[in-house]
N, C-alpha and C positions, 0 to 999 in steps of 0.2 A: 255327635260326630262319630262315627264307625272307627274302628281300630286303625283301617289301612291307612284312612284320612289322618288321623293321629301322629301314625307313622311320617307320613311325609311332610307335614307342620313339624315335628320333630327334626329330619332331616333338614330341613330348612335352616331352623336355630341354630343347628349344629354350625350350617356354613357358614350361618352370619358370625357364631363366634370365633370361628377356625380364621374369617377375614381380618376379625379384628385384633387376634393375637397375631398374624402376621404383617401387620401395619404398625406395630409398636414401635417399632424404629423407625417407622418410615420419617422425615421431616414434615413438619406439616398436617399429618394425617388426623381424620375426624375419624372415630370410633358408630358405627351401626348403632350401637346399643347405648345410650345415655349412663347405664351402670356401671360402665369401664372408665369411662371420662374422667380425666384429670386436669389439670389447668398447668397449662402450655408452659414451659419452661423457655425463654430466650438463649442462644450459643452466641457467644462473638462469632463474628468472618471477618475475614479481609475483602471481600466479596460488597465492593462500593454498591451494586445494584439489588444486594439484598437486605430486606426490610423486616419488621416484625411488626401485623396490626397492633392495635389494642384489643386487651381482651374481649371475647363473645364478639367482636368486628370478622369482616371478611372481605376481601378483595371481589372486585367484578373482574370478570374477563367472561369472552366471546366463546360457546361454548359452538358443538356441531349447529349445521344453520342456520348461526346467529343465535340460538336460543342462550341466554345468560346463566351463568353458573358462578360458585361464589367459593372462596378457597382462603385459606388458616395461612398456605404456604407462600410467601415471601420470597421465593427466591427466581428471581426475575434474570433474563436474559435481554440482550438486542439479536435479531433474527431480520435479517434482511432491511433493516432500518427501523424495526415494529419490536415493542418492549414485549415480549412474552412469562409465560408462568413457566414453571420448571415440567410442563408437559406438553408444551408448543403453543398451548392458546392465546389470543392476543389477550392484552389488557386492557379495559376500560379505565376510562378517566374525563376531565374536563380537560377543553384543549383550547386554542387561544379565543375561541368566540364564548367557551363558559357556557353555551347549551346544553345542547344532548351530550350524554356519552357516546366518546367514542374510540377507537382502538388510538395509541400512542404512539405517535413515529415523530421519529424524528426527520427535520429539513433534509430532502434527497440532493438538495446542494451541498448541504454543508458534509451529507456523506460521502458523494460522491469525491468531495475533493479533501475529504479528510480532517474534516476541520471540527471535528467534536473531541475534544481533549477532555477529559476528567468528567468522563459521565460519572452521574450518582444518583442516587434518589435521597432525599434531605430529609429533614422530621414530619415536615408539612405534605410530604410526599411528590413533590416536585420532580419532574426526571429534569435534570438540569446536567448543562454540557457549559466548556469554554473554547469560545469561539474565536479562532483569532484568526486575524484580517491582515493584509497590507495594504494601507493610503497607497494609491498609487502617484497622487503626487508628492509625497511627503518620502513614501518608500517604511514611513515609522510603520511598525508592527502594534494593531489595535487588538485588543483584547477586551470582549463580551462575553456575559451571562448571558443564556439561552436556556427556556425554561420550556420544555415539548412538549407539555401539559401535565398533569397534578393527578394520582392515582386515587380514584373512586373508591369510598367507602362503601361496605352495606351490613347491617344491622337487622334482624328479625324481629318481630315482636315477642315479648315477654312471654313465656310460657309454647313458643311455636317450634316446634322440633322439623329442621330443613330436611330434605329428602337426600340419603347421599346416591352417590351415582357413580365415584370411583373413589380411589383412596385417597384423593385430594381434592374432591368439587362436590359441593352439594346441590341441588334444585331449593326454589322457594315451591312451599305444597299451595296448591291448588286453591288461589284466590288470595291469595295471601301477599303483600306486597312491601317488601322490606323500605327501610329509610335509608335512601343512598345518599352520603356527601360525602365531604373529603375531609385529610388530616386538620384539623386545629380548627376548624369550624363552626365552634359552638356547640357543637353538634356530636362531635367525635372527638376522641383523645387526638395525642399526634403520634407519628410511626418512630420504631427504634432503628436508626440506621446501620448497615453493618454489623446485624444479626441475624439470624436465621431461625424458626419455629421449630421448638421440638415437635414430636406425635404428642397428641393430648390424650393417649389411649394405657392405663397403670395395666402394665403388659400385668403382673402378678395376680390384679381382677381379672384380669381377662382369660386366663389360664384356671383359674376354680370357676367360670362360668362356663368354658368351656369342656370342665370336665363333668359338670351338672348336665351338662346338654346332652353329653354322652349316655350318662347315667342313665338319664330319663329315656333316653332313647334305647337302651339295652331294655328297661324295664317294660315297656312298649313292645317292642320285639317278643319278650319272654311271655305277655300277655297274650300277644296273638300266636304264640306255639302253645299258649295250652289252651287254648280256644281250640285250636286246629285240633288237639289230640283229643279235647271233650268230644267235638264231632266224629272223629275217627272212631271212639270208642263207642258212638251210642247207635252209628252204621251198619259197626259191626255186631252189637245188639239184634240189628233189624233184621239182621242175615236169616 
C-alpha cells in the first residue's frame, strides 16, 4: 500500500471514529466499531409506545424501497395511522393473518372516528388500543381490546457484525439472513414497556480511539513529508 493509500484509509478511520463519538448520546445508537460497544442501558418514559428489545435483538422496519433495516431504538410513533421508528420508517410486524411481515397500522375506521384510546405496545410487543363502541340498540358503551399486530423481532447470527447505514439502522451483510420472530416466542426474550434505549457506544472508548486515529494519521502525514523532502533533496543533487 503506498503512503497516499495509507493516508486515506487513515482518513477514513478517523471519520468512522469522529461518527461514533458523536452518536454517544444518541438513544438507541449502534457504534461502527465493535471496540466502543457497551451494553445498552434502559431509561424509564412515560412514552406508552416506547419499547426496549432484548439484548443483541433488533426491531425490523421498512427501510428506502422496501429494503429491511434493523434498529436498538425503541422509540415508536403513530404517523398517519402507521407505527413508525423514531426516523419515520414503518415498522414491521405480524398482523392479523401471522404471515408475512408487514408495516403496522392500525383500523382507518377506528381512526377515522377516533376510537383508539390508550395505545401501547405491551411485553409481548403487541401495539394494542381500546376501542370503544355504542350498541345502538342498547345505547350501552362497549369496550374492546384491539391488537394491530405484534412487532417483529430480528436477531443475527453468532459472531456476524450487521452493516450500519446510519446512527440507528443497520443492514443484514450479504447472504446472511437473521432469525425474525416476535416478543415471548420461544425464540426471543419479551420487550421492556415504557423505556427507551440508551446509545450502546462508551463515549470515553470512543474518545482515546479516536485520538489513536488522529495520531496515526499525523504520523502518516509526517512520513510522507519526509519522503517528499528525501526527493527534494536527491533532485536537487541531480542538478
Amino acid at each position: 500500500m503506498t503512503v497516499d493509500a495509507a493516508i486515506s484509509a487513515a482518513f477514513d478511520r478517523v471519520s468512522a471514529r469522529q461518527r461514533d463519538a458523536m452518536r454517544a448520546f444518541t438513544p438507541g445508537a449502534t457504534p461502527e466499531n465493535d471496540d466502543v460497544a457497551e451494553k445498552t442501558v434502559a431509561e424509564f418514559t412515560l412514552d406508552p409506545l416506547s419499547v426496549v428489545p432484548p439484548e443483541g435483538d433488533y426491531f425490523v422496519v421498512s427501510g428506502q424501497r422496501g429494503t429491511r433495516s434493523y434498529t436498538h431504538d425503541g422509540s415508536m410513533a403513530i404517523r398517519d395511522g402507521r407505527l413508525v421508528d423514531a426516523s419515520g420508517q414503518p415498522v414491521l410486524g405480524s398482523t392479523h393473518d401471522g404471515a408475512t411481515l408487514a408495516p403496522i397500522s392500525i383500523d382507518p375506521i377506528d381512526l377515522a372516528l377516533h376510537r383508539c384510546e390508550g395505545l401501547r405496545i405491551d411485553a409481548d410487543g403487541s401495539l394494542a388500543y381500546r376501542r370503544t363502541t355504542i350498541d345502538p340498540r342498547t345505547g350501552a358503551r362497549i369496550a374492546e381490546r384491539v391488537i394491530a399486530g405484534r412487532l417483529a423481532l430480528a436477531r443475527f447470527p453468532a459472531g456476524t457484525a450487521p452493516l450500519p447505514k446510519d446512527a440507528l439502522h443497520v443492514g443484514a451483510p450479504h447472504d446472511v439472513l437473521p432469525h425474525v420472530g416476535v416478543a415471548g416466542d420461544g425464540a426471543f426474550g419479551t420487550l421492556l414497556p415504557m423505556h427507551r434505549s440508551g446509545a450502546s457506544i462508551d463515549i470515553d472508548a470512543s474518545l482515546t480511539k479516536l485520538r489513536e486515529a488522529y495520531i496515526a494519521l499525523d504520523a502518516l502525514r509526517a512520513a510522507r513529508a519526509a519522503d517528499g523532502s528525501v526527493a527534494k533533496t536527491t533532485m536537487d543533487l541531480l542538478k
